[in-house]
C-alpha positions as CSV (number, residue, x, y, z in Angstrom):
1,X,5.4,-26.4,24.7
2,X,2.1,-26.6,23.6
3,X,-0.5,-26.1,20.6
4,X,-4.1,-25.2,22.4
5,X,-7.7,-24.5,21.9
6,X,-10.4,-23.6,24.7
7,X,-13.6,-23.8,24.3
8,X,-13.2,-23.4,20.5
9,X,-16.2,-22.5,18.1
10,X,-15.9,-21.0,14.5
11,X,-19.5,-20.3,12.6
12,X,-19.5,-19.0,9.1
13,X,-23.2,-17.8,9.3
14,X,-25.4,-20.2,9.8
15,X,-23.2,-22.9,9.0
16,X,-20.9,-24.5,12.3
17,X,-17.6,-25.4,11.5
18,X,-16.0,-25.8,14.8
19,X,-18.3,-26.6,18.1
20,X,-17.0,-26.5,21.6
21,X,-13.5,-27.9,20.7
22,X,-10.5,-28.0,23.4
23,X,-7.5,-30.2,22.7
24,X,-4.2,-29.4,23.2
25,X,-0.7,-30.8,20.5
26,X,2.4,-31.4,22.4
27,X,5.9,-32.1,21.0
28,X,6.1,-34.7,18.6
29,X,3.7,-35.5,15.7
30,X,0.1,-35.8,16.2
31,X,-2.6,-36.7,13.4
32,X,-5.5,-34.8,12.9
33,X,-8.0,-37.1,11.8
34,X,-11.8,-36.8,9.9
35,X,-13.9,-37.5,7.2
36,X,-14.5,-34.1,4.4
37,X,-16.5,-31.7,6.3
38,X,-15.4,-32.3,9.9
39,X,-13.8,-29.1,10.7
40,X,-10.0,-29.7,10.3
41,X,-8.8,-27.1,8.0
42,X,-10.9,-24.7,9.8
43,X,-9.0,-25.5,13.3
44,X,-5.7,-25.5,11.6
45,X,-6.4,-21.6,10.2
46,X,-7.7,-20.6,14.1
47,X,-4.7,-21.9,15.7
48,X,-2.1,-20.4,13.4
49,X,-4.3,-17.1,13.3
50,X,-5.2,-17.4,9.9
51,X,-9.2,-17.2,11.1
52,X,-10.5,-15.1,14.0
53,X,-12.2,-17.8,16.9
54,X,-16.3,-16.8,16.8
55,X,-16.0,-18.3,20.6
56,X,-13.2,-19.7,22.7
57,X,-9.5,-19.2,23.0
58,X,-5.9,-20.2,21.4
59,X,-2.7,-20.7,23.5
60,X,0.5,-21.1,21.5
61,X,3.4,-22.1,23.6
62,X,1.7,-20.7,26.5
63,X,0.5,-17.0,25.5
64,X,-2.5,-16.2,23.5
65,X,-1.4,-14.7,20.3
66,X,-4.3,-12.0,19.6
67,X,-2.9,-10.3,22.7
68,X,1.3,-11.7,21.8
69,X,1.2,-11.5,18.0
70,X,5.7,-12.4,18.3
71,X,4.5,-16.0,19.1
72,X,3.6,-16.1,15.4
73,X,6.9,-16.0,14.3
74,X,7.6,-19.4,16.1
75,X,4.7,-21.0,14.3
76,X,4.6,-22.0,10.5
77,X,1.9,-23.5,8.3
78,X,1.7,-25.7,5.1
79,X,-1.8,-25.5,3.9
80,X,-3.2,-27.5,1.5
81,X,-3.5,-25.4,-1.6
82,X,-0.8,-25.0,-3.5
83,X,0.5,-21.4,-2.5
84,X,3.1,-20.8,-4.1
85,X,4.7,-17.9,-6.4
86,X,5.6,-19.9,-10.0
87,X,8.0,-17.1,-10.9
88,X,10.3,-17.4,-8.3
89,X,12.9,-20.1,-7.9
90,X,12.6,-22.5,-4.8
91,X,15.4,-20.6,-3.2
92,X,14.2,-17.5,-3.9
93,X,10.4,-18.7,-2.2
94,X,12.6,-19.9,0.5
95,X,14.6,-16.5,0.9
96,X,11.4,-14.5,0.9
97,X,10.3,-16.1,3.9
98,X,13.6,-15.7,5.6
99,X,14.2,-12.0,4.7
100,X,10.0,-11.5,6.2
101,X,11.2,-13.0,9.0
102,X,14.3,-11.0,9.6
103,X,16.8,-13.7,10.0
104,X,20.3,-12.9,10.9
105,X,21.5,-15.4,8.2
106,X,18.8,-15.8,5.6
107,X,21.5,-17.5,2.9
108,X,22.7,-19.8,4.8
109,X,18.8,-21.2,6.8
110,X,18.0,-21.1,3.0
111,X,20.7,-23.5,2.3
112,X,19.9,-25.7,5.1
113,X,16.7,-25.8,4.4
114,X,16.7,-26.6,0.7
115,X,19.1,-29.6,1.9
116,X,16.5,-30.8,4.6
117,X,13.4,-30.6,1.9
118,X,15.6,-32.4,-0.9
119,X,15.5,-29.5,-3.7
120,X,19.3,-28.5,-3.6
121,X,19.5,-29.8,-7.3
122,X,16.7,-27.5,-8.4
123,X,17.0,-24.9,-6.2
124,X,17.3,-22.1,-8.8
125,X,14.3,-23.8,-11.4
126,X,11.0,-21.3,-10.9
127,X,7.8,-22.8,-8.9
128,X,5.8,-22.8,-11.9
129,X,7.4,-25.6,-13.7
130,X,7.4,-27.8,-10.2
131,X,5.8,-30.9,-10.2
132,X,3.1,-31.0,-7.4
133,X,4.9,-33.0,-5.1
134,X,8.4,-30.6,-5.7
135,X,6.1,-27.6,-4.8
136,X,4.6,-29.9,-1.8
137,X,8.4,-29.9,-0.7
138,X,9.0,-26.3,-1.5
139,X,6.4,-25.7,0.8
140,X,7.2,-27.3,3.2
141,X,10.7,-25.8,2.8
142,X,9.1,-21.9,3.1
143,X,7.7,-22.9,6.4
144,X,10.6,-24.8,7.7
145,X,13.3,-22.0,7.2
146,X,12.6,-19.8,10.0
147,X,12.9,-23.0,13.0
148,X,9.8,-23.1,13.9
149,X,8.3,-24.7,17.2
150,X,4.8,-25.4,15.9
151,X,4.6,-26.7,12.6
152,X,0.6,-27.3,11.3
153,X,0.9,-29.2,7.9
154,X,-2.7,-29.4,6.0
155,X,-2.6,-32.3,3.2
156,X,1.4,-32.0,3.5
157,X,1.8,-35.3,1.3
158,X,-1.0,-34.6,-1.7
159,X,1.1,-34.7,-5.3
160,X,4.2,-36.6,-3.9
161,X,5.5,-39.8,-5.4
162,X,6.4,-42.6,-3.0
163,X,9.9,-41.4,-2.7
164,X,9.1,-38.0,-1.9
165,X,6.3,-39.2,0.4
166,X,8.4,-41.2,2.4
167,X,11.6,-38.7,2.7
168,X,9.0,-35.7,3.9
169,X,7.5,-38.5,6.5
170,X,11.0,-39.4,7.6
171,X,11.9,-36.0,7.9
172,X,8.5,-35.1,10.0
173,X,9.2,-37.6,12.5
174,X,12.2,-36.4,12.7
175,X,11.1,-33.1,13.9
176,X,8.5,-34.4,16.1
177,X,11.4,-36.6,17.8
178,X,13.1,-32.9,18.0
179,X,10.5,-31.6,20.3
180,X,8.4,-29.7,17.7
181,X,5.2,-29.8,17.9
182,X,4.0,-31.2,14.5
183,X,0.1,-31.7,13.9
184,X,-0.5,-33.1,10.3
185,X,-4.1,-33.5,9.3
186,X,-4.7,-35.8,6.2
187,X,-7.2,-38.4,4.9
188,X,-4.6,-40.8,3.8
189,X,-4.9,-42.7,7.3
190,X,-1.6,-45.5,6.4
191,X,0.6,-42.2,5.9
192,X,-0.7,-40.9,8.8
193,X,0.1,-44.3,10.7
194,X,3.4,-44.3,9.5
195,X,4.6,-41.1,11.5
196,X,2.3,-41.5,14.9
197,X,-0.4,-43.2,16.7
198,X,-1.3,-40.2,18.7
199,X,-4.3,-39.1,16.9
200,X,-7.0,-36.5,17.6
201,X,-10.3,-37.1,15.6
202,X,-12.9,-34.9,14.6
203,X,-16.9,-35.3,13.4
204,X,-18.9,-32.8,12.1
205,X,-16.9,-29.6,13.8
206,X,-16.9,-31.4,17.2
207,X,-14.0,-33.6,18.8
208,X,-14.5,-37.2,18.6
209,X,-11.6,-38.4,20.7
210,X,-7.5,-37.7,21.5
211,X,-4.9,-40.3,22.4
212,X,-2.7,-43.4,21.2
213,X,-4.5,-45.7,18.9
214,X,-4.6,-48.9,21.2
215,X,-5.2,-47.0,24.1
216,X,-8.4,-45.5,22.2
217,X,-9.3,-49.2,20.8
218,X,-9.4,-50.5,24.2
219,X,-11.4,-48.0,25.6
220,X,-14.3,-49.1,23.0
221,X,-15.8,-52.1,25.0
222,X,-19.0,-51.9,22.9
223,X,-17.1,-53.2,19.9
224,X,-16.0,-56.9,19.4
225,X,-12.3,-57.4,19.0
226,X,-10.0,-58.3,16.3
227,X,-7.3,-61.0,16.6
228,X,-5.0,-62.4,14.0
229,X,-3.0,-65.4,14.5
230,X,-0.6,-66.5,12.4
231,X,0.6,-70.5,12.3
232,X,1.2,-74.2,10.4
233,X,-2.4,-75.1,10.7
234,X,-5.0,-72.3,10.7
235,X,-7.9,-74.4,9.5
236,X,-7.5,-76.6,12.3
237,X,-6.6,-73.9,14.8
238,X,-10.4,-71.9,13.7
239,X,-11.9,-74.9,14.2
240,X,-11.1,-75.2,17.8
241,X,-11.4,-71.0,18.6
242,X,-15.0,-71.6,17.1
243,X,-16.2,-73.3,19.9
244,X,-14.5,-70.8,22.5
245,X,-17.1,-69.1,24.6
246,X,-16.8,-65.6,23.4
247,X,-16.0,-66.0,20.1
248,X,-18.4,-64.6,17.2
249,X,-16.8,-65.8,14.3
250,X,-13.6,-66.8,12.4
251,X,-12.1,-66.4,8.5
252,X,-9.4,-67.6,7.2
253,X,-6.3,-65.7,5.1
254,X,-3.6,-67.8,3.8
255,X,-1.3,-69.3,6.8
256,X,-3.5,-67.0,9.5
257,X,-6.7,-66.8,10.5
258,X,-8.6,-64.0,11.9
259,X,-10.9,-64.2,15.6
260,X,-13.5,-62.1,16.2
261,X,-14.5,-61.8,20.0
262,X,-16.7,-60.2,22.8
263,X,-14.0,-61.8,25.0
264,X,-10.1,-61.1,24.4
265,X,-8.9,-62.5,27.2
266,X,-10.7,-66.0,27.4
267,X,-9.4,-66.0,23.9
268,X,-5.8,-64.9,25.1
269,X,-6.1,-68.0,27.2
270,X,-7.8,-70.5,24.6
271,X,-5.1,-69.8,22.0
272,X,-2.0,-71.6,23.2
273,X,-4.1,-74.4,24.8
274,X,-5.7,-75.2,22.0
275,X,-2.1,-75.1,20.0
276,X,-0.8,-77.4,22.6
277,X,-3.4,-79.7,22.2
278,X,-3.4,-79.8,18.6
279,X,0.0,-79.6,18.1
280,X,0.3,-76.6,16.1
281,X,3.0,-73.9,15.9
282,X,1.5,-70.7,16.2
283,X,4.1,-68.0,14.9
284,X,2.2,-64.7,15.4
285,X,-0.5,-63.5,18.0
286,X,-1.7,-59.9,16.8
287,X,-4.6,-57.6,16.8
288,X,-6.3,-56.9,13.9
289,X,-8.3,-54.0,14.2
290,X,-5.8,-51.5,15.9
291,X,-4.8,-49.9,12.6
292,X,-5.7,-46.4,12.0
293,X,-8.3,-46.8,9.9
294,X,-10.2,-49.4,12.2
295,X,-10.3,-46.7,15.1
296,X,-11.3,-43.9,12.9
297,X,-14.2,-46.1,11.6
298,X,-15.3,-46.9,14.4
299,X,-15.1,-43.6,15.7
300,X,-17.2,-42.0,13.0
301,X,-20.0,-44.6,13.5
302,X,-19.9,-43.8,16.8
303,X,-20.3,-40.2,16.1
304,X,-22.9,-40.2,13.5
């Protein structure tokens, strides 16, 4: 069960917004990454069919829906603007959806849905008076209704508070753990963090790289690495890593300090000998540059 595009190009004119892109989303979440400009929103809209392809092909779960249009009704999309009908009531936004999509039992998906987005205590209060993250959840809720197997969320977090953020990240991974397929494309890289580390990163309308975020850190030998170690003594502990053939520099941060290296595993190997020797307790070996935001930067400068 997969989200693809072949060969995928989308020009407005003279202007390029997608170039030669194939990837394919499988089940579970998957974070569409890139700076303003890179071409995400405009591969969202091709893959749900919201934009014709100027070149290339889309497969969802298996068919391609210019020639299957029924797939459509087993994909659903949040986009980023707010899209919404401020005189209806949530339920009533919700039931609209339902009735378009002719289920058997619009009342009660509308109830279970409303329960899943968190709005059952508003659920009769009209869109307009929302606050922007109750209409992010409303949204969410209208695409959610019909049990969809692809679900393509664009910004899906903009306007929520940190409660609300965190209940519709909880209840994302919890659809990706479900075997939807679940691409979310933001800019807010920790949010994106916290619900995968399969990522797919565009630049300027062309794909940058796919995969899990250590696997893609690894794979850049070019760049020195990052290592964090946490312990009693890290004054005494970056005095002795300094003079560790490899290593380019060390700082310090309260009860850690952080290695830089061309080298990770001499340094793998210099670590707990030089604790031994010194006699210090070291509590905590980590990288520090396989966060989401290190790879992306470092994916962008290698891109540009």
């Amino acid at each position: 069960m997969t989200a693809e595009a072949i060969g995928l190009s989308k020009w407005f004119g003279q202007k390029v917004a997608l170039s030669d892109v194939t990837v394919s989303f499988g089940p579970g979440v998957t974070g569409l990454l890139g700076p303003n400009g890179a071409g995400k929103t405009t591969l969202l809209r091709v893959l749900t069919g919201l934009q014709v392809p100027s070149q290339g092909q889309v497969r969802l779960l298996g068919v391609d829906p210019r020639v299957d249009r029924s797939v459509y009704s087993k994909v659903a999309m949040v986009p980023e603007d707010e899209a919404v009908y401020p005189d209806l009531s949530a339920r009533d936004f919700m039931t609209l959806k339902a009735s378009l999509a002719r289920l058997d039992e619009p009342a009660a998906a509308v109830d279970r849905t409303l329960e899943l987005v968190g709005l059952v205590d508003v659920a009769d209060r009209k869109l307009g008076g929302f606050s922007k993250g109750m209409k992010q959840r409303a949204k969410v809720g209208a695409a959610l209704v019909t049990g969809p197997e692809v679900l393509v969320l664009d910004e899906p977090l903009n306007g929520a508070d940190p409660v609300q953020r965190a209940h519709l990240i909880d209840l994302f991974v919890r659809l990706g753990g479900q075997g939807v397929v679940v691409i979310v494309s933001s800019h807010v890289l920790v949010e994106v963090e916290r619900m995968t580390h399969q990522v797919v990163a565009m630049v300027d309308g062309r794909l940058a790289a796919t995969g899990d975020l250590a696997a893609l850190r690894a794979s850049m030998t070019d760049k020195p690495r990052q290592v964090r170690v946490t312990c009693d003594r890290p004054r005494d502990l970056a005095q002795a890593l300094l003079g560790v053939e490899g290593v380019n520099g060390v700082s310090l941060n309260g009860n850690s300090c952080e290695v830089t290296t061309a080298d990770p595993s001499r340094l793998a190997h210099s670590i707990p000998t030089s604790a031994r020797d010194l006699g210090i307790r070291v509590f905590e070996v980590a990288p520090a540059d396989e966060s989401m935001e290190s790879v992306f930067r470092y994916l962008v400068e290698a891109a540009t």
